[in-house]
N, C-alpha and C positions, 0 to 999 in steps of 0.2 A: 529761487522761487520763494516767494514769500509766505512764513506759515500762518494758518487762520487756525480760529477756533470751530468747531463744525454745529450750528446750531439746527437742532431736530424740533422744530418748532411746530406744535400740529394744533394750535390755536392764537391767533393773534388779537388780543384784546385791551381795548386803554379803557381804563374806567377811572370818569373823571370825577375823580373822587371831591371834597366839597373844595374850593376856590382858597391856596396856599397864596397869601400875599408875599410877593416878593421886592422889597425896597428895592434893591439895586442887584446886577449882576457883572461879573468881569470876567476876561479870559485872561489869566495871568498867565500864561506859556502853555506850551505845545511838548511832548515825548516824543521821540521816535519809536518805532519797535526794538531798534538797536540800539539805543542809549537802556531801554526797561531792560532787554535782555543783558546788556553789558551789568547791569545790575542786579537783576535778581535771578538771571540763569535760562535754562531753556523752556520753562514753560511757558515763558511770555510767548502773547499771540499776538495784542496790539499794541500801537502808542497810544497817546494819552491827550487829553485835551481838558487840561485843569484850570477851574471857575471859580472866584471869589462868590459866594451868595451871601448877603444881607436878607434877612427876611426878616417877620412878626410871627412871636412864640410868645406866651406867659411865663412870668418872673415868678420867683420860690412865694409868690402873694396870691396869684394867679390872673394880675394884671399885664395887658398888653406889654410887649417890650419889643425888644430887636436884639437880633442875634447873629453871628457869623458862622462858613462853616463852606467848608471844600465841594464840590461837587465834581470829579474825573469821570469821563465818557471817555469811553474806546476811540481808538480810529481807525478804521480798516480802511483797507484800498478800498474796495466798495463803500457805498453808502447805502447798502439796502440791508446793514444787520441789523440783527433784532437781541437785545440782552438782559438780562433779567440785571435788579437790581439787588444791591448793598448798600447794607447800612454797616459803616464801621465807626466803633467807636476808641477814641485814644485814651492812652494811659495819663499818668501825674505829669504835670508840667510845673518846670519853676516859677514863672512869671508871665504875665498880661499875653503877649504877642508870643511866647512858642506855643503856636498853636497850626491846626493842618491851614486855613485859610491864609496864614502867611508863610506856607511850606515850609513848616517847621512840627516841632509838637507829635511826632508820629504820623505825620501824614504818609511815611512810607508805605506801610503796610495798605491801607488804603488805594495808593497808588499801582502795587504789585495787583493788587486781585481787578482793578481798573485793567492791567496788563494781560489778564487771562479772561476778560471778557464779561466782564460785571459793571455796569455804572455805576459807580458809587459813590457814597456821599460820606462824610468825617464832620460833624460838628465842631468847633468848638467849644460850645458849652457855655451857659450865663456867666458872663463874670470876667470871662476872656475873650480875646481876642478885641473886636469891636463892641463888645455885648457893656453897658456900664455895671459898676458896684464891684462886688468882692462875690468870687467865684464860690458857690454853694458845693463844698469838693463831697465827692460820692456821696450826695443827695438825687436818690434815687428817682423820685418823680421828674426833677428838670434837667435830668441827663435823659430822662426819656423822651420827654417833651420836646426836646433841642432837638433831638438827633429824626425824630418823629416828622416835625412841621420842619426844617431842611431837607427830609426825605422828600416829602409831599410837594414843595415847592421845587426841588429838582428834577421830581415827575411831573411837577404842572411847564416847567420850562422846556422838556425837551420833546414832550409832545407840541407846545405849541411853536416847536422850532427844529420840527422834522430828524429829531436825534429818536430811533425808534428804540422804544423798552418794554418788556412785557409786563405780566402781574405777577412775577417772581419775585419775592424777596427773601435774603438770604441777610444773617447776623453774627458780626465776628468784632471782637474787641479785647486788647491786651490788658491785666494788670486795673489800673481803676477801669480802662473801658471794658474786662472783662465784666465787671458789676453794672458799667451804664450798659453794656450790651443784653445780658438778663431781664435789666431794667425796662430796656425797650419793649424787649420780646414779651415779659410782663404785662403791659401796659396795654401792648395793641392787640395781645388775646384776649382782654378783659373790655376793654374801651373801644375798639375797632373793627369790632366784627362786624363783619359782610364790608367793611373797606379796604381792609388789608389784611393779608394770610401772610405766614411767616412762613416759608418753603424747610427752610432749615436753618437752625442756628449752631455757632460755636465759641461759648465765651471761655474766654482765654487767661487763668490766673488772675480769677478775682476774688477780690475780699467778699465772699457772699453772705457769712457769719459775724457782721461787725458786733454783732451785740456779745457773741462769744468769744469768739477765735483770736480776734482786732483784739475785744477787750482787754483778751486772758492777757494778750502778750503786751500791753503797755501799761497793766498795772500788776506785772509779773515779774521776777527777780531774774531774769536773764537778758545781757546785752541785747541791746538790737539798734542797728544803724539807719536806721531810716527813723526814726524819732520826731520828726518833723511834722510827718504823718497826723500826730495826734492832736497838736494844736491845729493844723490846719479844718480835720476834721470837728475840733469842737467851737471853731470860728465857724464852721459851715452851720452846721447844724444851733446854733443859738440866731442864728437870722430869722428862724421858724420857731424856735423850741425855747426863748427866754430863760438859756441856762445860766448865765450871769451878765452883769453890767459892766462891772472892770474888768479889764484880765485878772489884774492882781485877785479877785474871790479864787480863780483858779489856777492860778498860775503863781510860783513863788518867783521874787525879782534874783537876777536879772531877766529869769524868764518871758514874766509878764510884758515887760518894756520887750522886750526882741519879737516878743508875739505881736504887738501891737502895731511894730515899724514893719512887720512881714503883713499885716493885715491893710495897710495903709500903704503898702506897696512901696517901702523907701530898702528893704530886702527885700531880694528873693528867698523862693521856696529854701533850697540848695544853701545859702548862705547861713539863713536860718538852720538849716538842718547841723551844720558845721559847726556851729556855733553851741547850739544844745549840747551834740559827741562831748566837743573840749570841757565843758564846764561840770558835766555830771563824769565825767572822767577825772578831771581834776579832785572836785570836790566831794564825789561817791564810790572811787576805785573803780568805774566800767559806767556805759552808755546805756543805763538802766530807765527807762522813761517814766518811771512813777514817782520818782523820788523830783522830777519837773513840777508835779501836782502840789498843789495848797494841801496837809495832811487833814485838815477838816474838809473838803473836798472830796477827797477818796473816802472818808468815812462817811459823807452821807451819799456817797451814792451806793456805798458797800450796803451800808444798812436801808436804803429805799428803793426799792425795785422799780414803784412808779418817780422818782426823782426825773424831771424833767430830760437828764443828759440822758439817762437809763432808756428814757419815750424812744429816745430823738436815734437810739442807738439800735433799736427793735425795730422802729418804724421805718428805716432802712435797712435792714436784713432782705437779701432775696433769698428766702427759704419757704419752707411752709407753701406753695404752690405745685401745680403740676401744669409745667408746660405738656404743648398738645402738638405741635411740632417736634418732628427728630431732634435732637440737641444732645450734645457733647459736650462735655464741661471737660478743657485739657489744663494739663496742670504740668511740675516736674517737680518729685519731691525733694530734691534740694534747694526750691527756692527759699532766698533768703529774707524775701520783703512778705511777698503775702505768703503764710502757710499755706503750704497742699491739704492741710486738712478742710482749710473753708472748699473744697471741692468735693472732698467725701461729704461731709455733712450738706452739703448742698445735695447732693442726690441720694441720698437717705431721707432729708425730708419732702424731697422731689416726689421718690416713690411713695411713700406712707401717706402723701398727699394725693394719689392716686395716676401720676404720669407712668404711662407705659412706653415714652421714647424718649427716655434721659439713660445718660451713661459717660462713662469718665474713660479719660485715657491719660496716664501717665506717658508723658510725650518726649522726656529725658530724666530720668531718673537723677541722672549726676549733672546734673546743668542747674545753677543760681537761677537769680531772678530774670536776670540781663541775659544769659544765655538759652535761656527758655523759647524767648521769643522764636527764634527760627523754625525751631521742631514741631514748636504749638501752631504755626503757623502753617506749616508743611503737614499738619495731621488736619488743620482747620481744610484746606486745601481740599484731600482728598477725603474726608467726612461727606462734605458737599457733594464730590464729584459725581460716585455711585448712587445717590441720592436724586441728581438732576438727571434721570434717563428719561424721564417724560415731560413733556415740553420746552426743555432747553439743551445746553451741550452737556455730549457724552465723552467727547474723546478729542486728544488732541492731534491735528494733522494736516496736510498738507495741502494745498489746491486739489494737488492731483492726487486724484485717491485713487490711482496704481500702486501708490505705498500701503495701503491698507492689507487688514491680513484678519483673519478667523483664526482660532485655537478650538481642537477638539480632539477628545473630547472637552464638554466644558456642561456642567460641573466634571471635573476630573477627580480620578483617588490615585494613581499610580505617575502617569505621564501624561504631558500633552504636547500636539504637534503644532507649530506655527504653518498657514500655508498662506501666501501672498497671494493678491489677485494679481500681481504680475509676474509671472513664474521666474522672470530674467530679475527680482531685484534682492538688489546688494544691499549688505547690512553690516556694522560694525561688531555689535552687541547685543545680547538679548538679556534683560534685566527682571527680577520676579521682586514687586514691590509689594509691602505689607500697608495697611490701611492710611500709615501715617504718613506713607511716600519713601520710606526709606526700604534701598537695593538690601535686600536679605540675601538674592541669588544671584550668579553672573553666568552665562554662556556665550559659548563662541560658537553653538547649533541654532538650530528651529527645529530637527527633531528629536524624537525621544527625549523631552526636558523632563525630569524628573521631577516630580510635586507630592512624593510621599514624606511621609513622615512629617510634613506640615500641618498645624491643628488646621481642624474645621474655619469654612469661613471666607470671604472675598478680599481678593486681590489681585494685582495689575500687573500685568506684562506688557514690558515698555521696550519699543524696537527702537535701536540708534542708528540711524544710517546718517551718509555726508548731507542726506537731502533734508532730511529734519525726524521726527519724533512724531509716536504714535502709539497712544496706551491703550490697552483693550482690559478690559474687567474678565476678570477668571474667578469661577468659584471652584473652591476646594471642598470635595465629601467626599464620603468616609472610605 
């Protein structure tokens, strides 16, 4: 039998928000449920049905342009669901085309939450994919703008071609798209009201303190391997902010030349990056990125606060606001590309700015950059989940909801009993999940489960039978 998502939808509304031009659209292939789940596990509920969109967005000038970007719609055995949408945003990519609209670029992530019942859309972004010029890298306004107007024209398309979606929307992005996913979120509380509400978001290990945190660590005396990062950033940001003419004013050679061939697209990101390691290894004992800089360079921006690069390095900062939406900023403190700290001082300035639904989660403390992704992902996951009990899904399950089952008490302090609505059903395991989705507890009962000694606070008990999977929300008091 095949498993659905169960959608508790108690209003159905399209609001046609103002007219998304869409150049061109394509269906570049089809998922099954069993190819998503062969891949990303049993949460998956649907296949997938992934869309090349070209549309018109404004360039870092704020003149018309065109731009590329994913759009994945579910597929259920029926055709009468209804889903609330996504916006995801992807992380650093090396060069022009790995990007989601040529399945490549992070479009997985994208594709998995596509899988559990979200239509969603993956820019990506000026500069790549089809989009012309040289990509504006974590420039805040047109990672929001991209991912904004491919939202819009993804909801202008599947309303006008019977793909049903609500006025849900939800925000998640890894690493740079953790800062275009803030960006977004940003953009459309400030600029978008009464068009779009942001239901919940969760950005995901991003550099949200460039002006700090970025800074500290690339004109700081400690290795760091991603070094690439920084030219690409002040290629971005001199498109808007006339930090210099040559590279050479900022960049010592061979630098400058390698900067220029990675700007002009004769390197990639990655190559580039490779190449910086070797040369300040060689030449400085360790992959130190400030010693890359013109030394008259670093001295005027040490000493001018307003110095153009300085602008260009604040005016992309996502701090200093207070989102109005639930929001989660996940992080893992041993990543090694973007510090964990741009996520504390992002909600510290979050709160002082007066948000009262921002909060952070440490999603693997011992997990890198690269390893992070899963957990942050499996916390973004179930962030949302408890989140959507009014108007979209709550739980996930079967057709037949003879699987289903109540826990009480519930809130519980001591124990809690599993009882199924079909008394004859069979079950492999019963699982006691913490916010992030990960098994803390394992049983082979349904009753007397013990839930003492558990801090305060919500979580999921997940039933595994041969027939499929079915989570119910448990609160724990005192």
């Amino acid at each position: 039998m095949k498993k659905q998502l169960l959608l508790l939808v108690t209003l159905f509304s399209l609001s046609y928000l103002q007219a998304q031009q869409i150049v061109s659209i394509e269906l570049l292939e089809s998922r099954t449920e069993a190819q998503l789940e062969a891949q990303f596990g049993t949460f998956i509920q649907y296949g997938a049905d992934l869309y090349r969109i070209t549309y018109e967005t404004p360039d870092i000038h704020g003149v018309k342009d065109t731009a590329s970007g994913l759009f994945i719609y579910p597929v259920a055995d029926a055709n009468d669901k209804i889903f609330p949408m996504l916006i995801y945003q992807h992380g650093t990519v090396g060069e022009r085309f790995d990007v989601p609209s040529e399945l490549a670029g992070g479009y997985e992530l994208a594709l998995f939450f596509a899988g559990v019942g979200y239509a969603s859309t993956a820019a990506d972004y000026l500069g790549l994919g089809t989009s012309r010029g040289f990509h504006p890298y974590v420039h805040s306004r047109t990672e929001a703008s991209a991912a904004i107007d491919l939202h819009l024209a993804a909801k202008q398309y599947a309303q006008d071609n019977n793909l049903y979606v609500n006025n849900q929307l939800f925000i998640t992005g890894y690493s740079q798209g953790g800062h275009a996913a803030a960006a977004a979120q940003k953009m459309i509380q400030e600029e978008y009201a009464g068009q779009l509400e942001v239901t919940a978001s969760a950005p995901m290990s991003g550099p949200y303190s460039i002006s700090g945190v970025m800074r500290d660590l690339m004109l700081g005396d400690d290795s760091y391997f991603f070094v690439a990062y920084a030219p690409y950033s002040v290629l971005s940001y001199n498109l808007e902010y006339n930090i210099f003419t040559e590279t050479s004013e900022v960049f010592k050679e061979p630098v400058a030349t390698w900067v220029q061939q990675f700007y002009d697209e004769e390197i990639d990101l990655w190559e580039l990056n490779e190449d910086l390691i070797t040369w300040l290894t060689i030449n400085f004992g360790g992959s130190i990125p400030k010693y890359m800089f013109q030394d008259d360079f670093i001295a005027e921006i040490e000493a001018d606060p307003d110095h153009p690069a300085n602008q260009a390095l604040r005016a992309n900062d996502l701090l200093n606001w207070a989102p109005q939406a639930p929001t989660r900023l996940l992080y893992c403190m041993a990543d090694d590309q973007v510090p964990f700290m741009n996520s504390i001082i992002a909600q510290d300035s979050m709160l002082a700015a007066g948000s009262t639904s921002i909060d952070i989660l440490d999603a693997d403390s011992d997990e890198d950059h690269g390893g992070c992704v899963t957990p942050a992902t499996t916390g973004a996951f179930f962030f949302f989940l408890p989140l959507q009990e009014v108007g979209t899904f709550v739980n996930t399950v079967e057709i037949d909801d003879n699987l289903s089952f109540s826990i009480s008490p519930n809130p519980a302090s001591d124990f809690i009993n599993i009882r199924f609505k079909n008394e004859f059903q069979f079950y492999n395991q019963v699982q006691l999940l913490d916010l992030s989705g990960k098994a803390i507890r394992s049983f082979n009962d349904h009753e007397n489960i013990r839930v003492s000694g558990l801090p305060q606070g919500i979580y999921f008990v997940k039933v595994i039978s041969d027939k499929g999977i079915w989570i119910e929300k448990m609160i724990k008091g005192q």
